[in-house]
KEDRENRO-535765 format. One record per residue (C-alpha): residue number from 1; residue in three letters; y, z, x. Coordinates in Angstrom, 1 decimal. Example, Ala and Ser with C-alpha at 12.3 -4.5 7.8 and 13.67 -1.06 7.14 Angstrom:
<pts>
(1,'ALA',(-4.5,7.8,12.3))
(2,'SER',(-1.1,7.1,13.7))
</pts>
This chain:
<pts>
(1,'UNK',(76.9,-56.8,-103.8))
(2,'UNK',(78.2,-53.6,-104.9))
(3,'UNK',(81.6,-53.5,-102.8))
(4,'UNK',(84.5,-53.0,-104.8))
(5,'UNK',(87.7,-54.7,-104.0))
(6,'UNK',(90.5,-52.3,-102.9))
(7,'UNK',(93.3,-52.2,-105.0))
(8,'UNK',(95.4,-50.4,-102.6))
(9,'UNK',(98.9,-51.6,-102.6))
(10,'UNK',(101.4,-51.9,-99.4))
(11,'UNK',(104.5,-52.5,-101.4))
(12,'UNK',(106.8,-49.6,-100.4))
(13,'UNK',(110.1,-50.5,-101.8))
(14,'UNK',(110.3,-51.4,-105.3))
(15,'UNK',(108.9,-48.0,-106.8))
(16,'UNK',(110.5,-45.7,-104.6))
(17,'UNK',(111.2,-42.2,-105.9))
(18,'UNK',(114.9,-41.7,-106.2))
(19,'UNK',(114.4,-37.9,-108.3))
(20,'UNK',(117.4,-35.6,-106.6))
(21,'UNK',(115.9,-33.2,-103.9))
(22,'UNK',(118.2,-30.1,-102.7))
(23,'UNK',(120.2,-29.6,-99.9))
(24,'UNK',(119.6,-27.3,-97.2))
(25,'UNK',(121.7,-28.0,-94.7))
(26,'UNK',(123.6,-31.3,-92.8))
(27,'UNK',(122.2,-33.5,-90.6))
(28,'UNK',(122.9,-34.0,-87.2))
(29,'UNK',(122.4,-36.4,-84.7))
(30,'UNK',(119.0,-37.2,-83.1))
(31,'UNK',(117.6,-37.3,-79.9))
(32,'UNK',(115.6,-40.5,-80.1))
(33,'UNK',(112.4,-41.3,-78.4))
(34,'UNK',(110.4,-44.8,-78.0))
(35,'UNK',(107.3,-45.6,-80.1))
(36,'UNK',(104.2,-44.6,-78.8))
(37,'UNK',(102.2,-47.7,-80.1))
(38,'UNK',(103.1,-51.2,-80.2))
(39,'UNK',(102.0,-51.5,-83.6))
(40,'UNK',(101.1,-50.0,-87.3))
(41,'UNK',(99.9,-46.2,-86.7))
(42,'UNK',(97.0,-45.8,-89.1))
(43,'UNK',(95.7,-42.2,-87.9))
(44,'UNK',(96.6,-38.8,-86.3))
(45,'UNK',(94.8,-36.0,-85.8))
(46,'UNK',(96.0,-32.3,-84.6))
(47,'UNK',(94.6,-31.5,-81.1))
(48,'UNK',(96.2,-28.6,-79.6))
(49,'UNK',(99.3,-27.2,-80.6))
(50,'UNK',(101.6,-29.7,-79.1))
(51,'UNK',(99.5,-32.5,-79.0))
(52,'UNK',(98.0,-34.9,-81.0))
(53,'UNK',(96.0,-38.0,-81.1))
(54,'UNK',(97.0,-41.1,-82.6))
(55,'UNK',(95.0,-44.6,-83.5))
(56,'UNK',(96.1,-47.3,-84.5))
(57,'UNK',(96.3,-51.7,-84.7))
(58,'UNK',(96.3,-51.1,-80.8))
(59,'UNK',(94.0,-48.2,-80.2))
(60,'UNK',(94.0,-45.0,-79.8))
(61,'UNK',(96.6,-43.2,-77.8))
(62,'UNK',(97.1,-39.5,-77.0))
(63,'UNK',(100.7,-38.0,-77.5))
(64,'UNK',(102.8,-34.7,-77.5))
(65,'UNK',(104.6,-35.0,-80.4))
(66,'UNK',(107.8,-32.5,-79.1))
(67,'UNK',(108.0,-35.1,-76.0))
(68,'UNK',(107.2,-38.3,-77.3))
(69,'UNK',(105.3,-39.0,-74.2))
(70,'UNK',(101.9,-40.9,-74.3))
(71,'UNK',(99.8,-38.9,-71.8))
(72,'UNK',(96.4,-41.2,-71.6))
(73,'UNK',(95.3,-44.2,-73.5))
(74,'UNK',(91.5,-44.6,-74.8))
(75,'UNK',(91.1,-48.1,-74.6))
(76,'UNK',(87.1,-49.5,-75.8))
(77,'UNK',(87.2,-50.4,-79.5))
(78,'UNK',(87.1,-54.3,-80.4))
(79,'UNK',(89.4,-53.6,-83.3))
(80,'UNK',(91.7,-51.7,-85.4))
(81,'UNK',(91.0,-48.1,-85.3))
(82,'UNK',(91.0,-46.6,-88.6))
(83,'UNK',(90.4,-42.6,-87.9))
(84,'UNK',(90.5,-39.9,-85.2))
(85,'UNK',(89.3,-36.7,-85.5))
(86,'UNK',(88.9,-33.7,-82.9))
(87,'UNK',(86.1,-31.2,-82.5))
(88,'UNK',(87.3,-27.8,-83.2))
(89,'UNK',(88.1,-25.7,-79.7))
(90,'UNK',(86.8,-29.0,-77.9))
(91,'UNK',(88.0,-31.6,-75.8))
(92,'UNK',(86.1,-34.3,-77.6))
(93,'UNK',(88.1,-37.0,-79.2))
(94,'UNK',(86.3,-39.4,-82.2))
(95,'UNK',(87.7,-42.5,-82.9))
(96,'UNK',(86.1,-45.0,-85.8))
(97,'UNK',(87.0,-48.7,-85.6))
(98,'UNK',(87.2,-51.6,-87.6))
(99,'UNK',(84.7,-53.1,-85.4))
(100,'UNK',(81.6,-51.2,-87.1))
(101,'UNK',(81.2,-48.5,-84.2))
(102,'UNK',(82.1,-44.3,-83.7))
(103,'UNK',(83.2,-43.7,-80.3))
(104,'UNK',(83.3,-40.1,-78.6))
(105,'UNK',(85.8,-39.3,-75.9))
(106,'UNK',(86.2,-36.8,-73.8))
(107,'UNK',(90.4,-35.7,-72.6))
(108,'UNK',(89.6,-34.8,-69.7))
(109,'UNK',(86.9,-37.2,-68.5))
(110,'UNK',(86.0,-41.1,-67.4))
(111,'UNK',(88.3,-43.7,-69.1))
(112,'UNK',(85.9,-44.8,-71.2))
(113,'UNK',(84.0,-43.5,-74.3))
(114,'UNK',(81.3,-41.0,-73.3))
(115,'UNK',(79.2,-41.7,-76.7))
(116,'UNK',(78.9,-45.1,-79.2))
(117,'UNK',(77.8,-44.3,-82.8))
(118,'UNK',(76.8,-47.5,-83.7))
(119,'UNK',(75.2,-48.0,-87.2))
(120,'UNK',(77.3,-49.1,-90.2))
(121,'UNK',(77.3,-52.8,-91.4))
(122,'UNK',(81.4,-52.7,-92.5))
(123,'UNK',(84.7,-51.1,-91.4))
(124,'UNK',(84.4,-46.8,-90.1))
(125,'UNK',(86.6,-45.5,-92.9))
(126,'UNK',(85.7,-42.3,-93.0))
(127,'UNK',(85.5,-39.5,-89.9))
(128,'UNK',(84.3,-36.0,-90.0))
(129,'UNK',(83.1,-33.6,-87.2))
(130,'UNK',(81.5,-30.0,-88.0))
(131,'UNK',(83.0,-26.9,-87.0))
(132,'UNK',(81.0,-26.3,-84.0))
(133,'UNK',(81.2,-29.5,-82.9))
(134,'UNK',(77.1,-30.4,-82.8))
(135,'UNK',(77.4,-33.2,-85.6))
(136,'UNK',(79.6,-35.9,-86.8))
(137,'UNK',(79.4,-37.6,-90.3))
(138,'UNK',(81.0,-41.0,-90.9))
(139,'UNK',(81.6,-42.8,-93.8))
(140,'UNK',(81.7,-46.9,-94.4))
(141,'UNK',(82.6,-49.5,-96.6))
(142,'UNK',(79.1,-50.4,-96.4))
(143,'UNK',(78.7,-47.8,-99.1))
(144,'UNK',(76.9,-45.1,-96.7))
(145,'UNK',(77.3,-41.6,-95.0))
(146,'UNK',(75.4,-41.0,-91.5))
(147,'UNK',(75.1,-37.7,-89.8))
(148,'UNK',(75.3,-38.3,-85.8))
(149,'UNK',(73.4,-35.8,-83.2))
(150,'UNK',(77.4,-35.5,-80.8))
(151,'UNK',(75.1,-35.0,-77.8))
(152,'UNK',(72.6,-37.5,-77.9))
(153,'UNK',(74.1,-40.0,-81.0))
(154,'UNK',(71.4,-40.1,-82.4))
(155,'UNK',(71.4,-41.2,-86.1))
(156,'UNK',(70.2,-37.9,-88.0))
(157,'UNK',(70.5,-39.2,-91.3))
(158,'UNK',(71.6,-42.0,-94.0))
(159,'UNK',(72.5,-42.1,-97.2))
(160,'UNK',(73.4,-45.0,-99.4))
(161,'UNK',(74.9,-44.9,-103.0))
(162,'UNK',(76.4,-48.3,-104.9))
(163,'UNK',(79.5,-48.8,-105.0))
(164,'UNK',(80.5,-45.5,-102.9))
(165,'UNK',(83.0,-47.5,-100.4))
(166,'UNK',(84.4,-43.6,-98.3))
(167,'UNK',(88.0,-43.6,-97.8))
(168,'UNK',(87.7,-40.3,-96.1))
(169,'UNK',(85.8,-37.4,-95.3))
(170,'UNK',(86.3,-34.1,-94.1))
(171,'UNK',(84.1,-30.9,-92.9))
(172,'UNK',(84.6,-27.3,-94.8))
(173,'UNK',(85.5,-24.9,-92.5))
(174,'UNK',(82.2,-22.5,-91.8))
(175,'UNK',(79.9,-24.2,-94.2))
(176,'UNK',(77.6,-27.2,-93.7))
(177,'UNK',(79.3,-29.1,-96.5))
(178,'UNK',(81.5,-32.0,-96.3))
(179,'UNK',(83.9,-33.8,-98.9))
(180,'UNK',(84.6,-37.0,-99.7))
(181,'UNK',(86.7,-39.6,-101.4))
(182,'UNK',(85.4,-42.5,-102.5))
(183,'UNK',(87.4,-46.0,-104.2))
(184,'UNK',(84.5,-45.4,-107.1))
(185,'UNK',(87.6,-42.9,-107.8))
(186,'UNK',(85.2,-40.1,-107.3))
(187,'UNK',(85.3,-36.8,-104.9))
(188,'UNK',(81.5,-36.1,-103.7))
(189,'UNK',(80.4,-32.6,-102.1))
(190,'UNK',(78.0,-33.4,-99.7))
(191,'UNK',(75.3,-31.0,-98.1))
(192,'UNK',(74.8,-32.1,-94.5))
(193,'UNK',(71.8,-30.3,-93.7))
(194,'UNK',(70.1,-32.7,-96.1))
(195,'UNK',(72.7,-35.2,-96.4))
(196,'UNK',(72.7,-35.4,-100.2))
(197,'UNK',(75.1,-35.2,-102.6))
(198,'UNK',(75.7,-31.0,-103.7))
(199,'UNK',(78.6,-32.0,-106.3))
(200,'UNK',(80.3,-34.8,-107.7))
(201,'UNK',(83.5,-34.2,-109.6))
(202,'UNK',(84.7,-35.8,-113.1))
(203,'UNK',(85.5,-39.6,-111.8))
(204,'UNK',(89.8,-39.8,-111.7))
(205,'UNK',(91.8,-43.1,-113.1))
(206,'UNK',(92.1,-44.5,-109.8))
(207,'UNK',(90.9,-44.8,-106.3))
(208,'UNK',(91.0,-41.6,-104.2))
(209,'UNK',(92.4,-42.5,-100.6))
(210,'UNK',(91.9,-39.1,-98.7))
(211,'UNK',(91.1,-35.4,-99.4))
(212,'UNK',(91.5,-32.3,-97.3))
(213,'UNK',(90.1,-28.8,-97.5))
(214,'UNK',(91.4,-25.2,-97.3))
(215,'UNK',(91.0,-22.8,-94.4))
(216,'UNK',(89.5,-20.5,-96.4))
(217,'UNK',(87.0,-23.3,-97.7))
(218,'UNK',(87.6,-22.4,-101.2))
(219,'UNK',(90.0,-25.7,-103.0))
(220,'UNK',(90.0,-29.3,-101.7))
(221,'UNK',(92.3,-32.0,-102.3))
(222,'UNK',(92.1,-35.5,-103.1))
(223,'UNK',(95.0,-37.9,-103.6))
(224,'UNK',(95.2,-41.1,-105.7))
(225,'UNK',(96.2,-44.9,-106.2))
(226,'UNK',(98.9,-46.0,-108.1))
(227,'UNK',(101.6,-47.9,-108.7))
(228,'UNK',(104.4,-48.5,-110.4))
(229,'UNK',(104.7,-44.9,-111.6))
(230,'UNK',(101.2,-44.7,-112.7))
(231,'UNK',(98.9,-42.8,-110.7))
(232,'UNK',(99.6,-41.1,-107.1))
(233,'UNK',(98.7,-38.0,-107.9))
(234,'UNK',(97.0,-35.2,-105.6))
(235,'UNK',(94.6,-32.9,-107.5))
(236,'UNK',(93.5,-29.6,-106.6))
(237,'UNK',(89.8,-28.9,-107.2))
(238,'UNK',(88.2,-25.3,-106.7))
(239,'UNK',(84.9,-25.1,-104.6))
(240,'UNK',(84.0,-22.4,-105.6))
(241,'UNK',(81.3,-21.4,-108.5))
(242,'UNK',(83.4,-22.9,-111.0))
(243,'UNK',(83.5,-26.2,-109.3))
(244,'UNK',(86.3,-27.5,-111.3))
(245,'UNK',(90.3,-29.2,-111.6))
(246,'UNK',(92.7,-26.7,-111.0))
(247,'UNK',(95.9,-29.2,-111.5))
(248,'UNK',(97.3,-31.9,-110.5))
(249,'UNK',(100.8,-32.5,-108.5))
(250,'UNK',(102.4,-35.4,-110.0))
(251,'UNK',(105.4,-36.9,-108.5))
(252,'UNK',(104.6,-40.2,-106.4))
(253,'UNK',(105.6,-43.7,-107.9))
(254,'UNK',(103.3,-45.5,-105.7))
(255,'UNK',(99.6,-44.8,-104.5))
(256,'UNK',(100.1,-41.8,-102.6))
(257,'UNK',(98.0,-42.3,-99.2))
(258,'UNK',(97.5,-38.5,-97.6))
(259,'UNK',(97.3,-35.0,-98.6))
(260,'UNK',(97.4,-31.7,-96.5))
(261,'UNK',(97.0,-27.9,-96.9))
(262,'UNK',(99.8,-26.8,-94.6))
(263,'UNK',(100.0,-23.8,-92.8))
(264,'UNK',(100.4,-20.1,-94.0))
(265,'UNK',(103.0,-18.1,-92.6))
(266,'UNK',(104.6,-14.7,-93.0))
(267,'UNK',(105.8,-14.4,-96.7))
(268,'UNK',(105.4,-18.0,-97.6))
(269,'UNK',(103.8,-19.1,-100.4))
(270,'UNK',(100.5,-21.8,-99.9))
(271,'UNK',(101.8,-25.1,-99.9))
(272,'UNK',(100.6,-28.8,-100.0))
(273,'UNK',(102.5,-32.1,-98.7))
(274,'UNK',(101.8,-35.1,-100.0))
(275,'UNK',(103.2,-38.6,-98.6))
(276,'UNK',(102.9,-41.9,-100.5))
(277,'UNK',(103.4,-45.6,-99.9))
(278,'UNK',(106.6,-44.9,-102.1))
(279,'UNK',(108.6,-43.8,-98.6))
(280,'UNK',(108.3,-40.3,-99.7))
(281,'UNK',(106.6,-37.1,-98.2))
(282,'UNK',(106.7,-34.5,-100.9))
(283,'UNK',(106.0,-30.7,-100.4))
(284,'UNK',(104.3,-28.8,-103.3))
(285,'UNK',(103.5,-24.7,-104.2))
(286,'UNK',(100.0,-24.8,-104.8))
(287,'UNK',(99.7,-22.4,-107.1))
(288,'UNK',(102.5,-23.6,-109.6))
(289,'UNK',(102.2,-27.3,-109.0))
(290,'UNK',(106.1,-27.1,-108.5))
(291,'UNK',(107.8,-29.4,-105.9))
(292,'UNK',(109.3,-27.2,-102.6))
(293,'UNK',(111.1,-30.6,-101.9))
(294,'UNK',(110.8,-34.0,-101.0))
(295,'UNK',(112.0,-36.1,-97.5))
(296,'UNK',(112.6,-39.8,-98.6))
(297,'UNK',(111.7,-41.2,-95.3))
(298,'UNK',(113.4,-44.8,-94.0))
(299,'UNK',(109.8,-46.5,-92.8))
(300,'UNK',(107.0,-48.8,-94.4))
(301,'UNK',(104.5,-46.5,-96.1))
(302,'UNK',(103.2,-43.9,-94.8))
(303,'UNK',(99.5,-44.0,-94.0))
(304,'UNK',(98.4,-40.0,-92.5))
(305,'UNK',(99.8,-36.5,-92.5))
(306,'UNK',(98.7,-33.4,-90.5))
(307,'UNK',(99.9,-29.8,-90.3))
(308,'UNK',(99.2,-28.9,-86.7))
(309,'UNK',(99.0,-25.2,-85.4))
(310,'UNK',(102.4,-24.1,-85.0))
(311,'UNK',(103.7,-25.6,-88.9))
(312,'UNK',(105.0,-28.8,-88.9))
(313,'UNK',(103.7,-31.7,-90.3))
(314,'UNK',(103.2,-34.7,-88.0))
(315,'UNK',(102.8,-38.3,-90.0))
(316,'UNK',(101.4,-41.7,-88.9))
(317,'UNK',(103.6,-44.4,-90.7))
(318,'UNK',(102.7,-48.5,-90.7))
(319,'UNK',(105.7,-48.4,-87.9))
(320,'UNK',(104.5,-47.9,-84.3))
(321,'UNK',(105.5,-44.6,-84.1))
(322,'UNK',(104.4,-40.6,-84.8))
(323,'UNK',(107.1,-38.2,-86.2))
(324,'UNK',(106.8,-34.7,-88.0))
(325,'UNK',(108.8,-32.2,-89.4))
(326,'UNK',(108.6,-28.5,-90.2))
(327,'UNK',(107.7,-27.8,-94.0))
(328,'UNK',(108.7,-24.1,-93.6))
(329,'UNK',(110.2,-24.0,-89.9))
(330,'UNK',(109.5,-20.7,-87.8))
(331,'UNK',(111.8,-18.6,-86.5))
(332,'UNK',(113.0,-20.1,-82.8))
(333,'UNK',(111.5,-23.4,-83.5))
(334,'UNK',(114.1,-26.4,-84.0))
(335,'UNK',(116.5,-26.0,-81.7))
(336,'UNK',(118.4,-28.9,-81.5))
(337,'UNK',(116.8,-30.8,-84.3))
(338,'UNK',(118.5,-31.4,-87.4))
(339,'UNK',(118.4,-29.9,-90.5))
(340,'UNK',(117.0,-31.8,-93.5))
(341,'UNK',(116.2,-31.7,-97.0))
(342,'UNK',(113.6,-29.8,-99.1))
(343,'UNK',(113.2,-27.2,-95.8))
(344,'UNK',(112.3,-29.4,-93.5))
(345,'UNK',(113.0,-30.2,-90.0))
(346,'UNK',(112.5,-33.6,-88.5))
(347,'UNK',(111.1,-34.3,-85.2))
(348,'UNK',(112.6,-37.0,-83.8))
(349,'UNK',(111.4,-40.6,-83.8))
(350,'UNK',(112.3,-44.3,-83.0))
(351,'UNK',(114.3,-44.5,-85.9))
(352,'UNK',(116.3,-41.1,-86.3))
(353,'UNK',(115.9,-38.1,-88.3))
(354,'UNK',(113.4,-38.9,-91.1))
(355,'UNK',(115.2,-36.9,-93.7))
(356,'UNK',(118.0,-38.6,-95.7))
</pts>
């Protein structure tokens, strides 16, 4: 009772964005690498500066995205994995699962998971580790939010509210509250240290797939559902005193899937990307709501974005491989790569450059 039915649609190809996007430069030919995973990449989360983790139909695997090498396999979950995340400064690795179950793992340990964080009666769909890396919070289809002791796994709280199914959580940098998205089509603030519920904002017109926070902690985002033109929008919500809509960033013809703040660099404006099940990955001023550019990318819907440390933007895609490209790329980084659209440089993949 109480469990909504997603409305989340995998049709990628007939509401795909066709708007013009400039050109920066031509592009060149690719160095290609194999897939890391054997099938759909649902996950990928930025552990060190060239490395990232990825999960996905076939676990989770751990990959440098510049070589395209797997470097260690984390083999324990039953089924699909749904999210990774890393602790901050840490070595510990999170995976949640389809299977019900957390799992911690350490890089540079045993084979196996080194903590279970068993609990939840449906699907993991939402993974979030605090910055110090004492506590993780998972979120469920099951309509709840646990806090986890990392150490122990013990279960430090629950909290249940109808018809909340998570789609994703993440941890404010420096603060003990955590955000999250919800297919109720609402964004929740959540105060870990009691696990309730600090701030809910106004309810949106459609499901909210995944949100992501600031550095500074002071805006999140959340993106939307949609198709067919309507919806797929990423909004930009202050977090601050006011607690309220900045704008919205309106673009995507299909439900758009992941949102990012990307990196800051020297005389850049703050940017967002945003990628969508409408083969798009679109980058946005935040300030202005105007569009920097937008890759239309040759792959079936793309399901997670990151920005790692050093500025690009790495992507998980329901193809079995990882590719990224630079949103702003710094000076000396590229080399060989080509040059794409909207200022962006691809990494390469199994199936070429991702910019057309």
């Amino acid at each position: 009772m109480g469990k909504l039915q997603s409305k989340i649609s995998f049709h990628t190809s007939k509401y795909r964005a066709d708007d013009p996007v400039e050109e920066t430069g031509p592009v060149r030919a690719v160095q290609q690498h194999g897939p890391v995973h054997t099938d759909a990449v649902t996950c990928v989360a930025a552990l060190k500066p060239d490395l990232c983790v990825s999960g996905g139909r076939d676990k989770v695997r751990y990959p440098s995205w510049r070589s395209g090498a797997v470097l260690r396999r984390f083999i324990g979950h039953e089924r699909e994995v749904t999210k990774v995340t890393c602790a901050l400064d840490s070595n510990r690795i999170f995976s949640a699962s389809r299977d019900k179950t957390v799992m911690m793992w350490e890089l540079h340990g045993t084979p196996g998971p080194s903590q279970h964080f068993p609990g939840h009666d449906l699907v993991v769909t939402g993974l979030a580790v605090s910055p110090d890396g004492s506590q993780l919070c998972t979120g469920s289809r099951d309509n709840t939010v646990c806090k986890w002791d990392t150490e122990t796994g013990e279960c430090l709280g629950r909290a249940t509210i109808s018809r909340n199914l998570v789609t994703h959580l993440c941890w404010v940098p420096g603060e003990p509250y955590i955000i999250q998205t919800s297919e109720d089509k609402t964004v929740r603030v959540w105060d870990s240290r009691g696990l309730q519920v600090a701030h809910t904002f106004p309810a949106k017109q459609h499901i909210q797939t995944c949100c992501d926070v600031s550095q500074d902690g002071q805006y999140c985002l959340s993106s939307s559902g949609g198709s067919a033109g309507e919806g797929g929008e990423a909004t930009l919500w202050d977090l601050r005193q006011t607690k309220s809509r900045v704008r919205e960033y309106k673009g995507h013809f299909q439900t758009t899937t992941s949102c990012v703040f990307l990196p800051r660099g020297p005389a850049l404006a703050p940017s967002i990307a945003t990628s969508s099940y409408d083969s798009t990955v679109k980058v946005w001023d935040r300030d202005t709501g105007g569009r920097g550019g937008s890759c239309p990318l040759s792959v079936q819907g793309m399901t997670k974005l990151l920005p790692s440390f050093l500025s690009p933007v790495v992507m998980g895609t329901m193809k079995p491989e990882i590719s990224g490209f630079y949103s702003n790329p710094p000076a000396g980084q590229g080399g060989d790569m080509p040059q794409c659209k909207a200022r962006a440089f691809c990494l390469p993949s199994s199936e070429g450059c991702l910019g057309a």
